[in-house]
C-alpha positions in Angstrom: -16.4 -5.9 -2.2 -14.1 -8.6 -1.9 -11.6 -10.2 -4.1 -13.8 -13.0 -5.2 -16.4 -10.6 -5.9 -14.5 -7.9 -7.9 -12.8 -10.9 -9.9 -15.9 -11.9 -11.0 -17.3 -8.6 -11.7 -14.7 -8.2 -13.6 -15.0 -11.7 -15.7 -18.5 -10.6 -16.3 -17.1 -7.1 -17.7 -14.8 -9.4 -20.2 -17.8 -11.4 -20.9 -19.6 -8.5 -21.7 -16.9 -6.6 -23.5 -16.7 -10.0 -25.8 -20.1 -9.7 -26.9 -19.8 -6.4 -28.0 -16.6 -7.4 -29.8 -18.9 -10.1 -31.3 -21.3 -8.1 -32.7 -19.3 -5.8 -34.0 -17.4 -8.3 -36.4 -21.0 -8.9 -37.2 -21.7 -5.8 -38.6 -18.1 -5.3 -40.1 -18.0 -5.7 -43.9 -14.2 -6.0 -44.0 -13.3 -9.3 -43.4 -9.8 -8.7 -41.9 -11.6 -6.3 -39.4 -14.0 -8.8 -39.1 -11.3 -11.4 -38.0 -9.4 -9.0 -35.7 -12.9 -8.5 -33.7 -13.8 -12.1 -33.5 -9.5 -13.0 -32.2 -10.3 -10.6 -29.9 -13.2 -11.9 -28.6 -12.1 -15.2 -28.3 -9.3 -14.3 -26.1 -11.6 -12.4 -23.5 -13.7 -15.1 -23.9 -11.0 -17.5 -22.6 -9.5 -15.3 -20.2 -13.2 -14.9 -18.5 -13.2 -18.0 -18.0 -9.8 -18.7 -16.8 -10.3 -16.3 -14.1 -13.7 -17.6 -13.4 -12.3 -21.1 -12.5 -9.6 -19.5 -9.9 -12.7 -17.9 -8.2 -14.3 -21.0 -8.1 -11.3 -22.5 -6.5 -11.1 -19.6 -4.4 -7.7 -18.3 -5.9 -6.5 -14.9 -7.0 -6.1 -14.5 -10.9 -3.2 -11.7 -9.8 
């Protein structure tokens, strides 16, 4: 596989890990552990993304 491709498999296991985070603080009923989850989230969320745009440009996140 090459880089792009194991970049973006990876980006798609952030995406992935995000949505579990998501539904997690869904099913939470403390709402600081409910916070924590959705920060979390959030973060992968943003860093998917950042390393989906250096694929697109053809760069390496590392």
């Amino acid at each position: 596989m090459s880089v792009s491709g194991e970049s973006r498999g990876r980006s798609q296991q952030m995406r992935a890990k995000a949505q579990e985070l998501i539904e997690a603080a869904d099913r939470s009923t403390d709402p600081e552990e409910r916070k924590r989850l959705k920060e979390k989230a959030r973060r992968l969320q943003e860093q998917s993304e950042r390393e989906g745009t250096m694929d697109d440009r053809g760069m390496d996140p590392m």
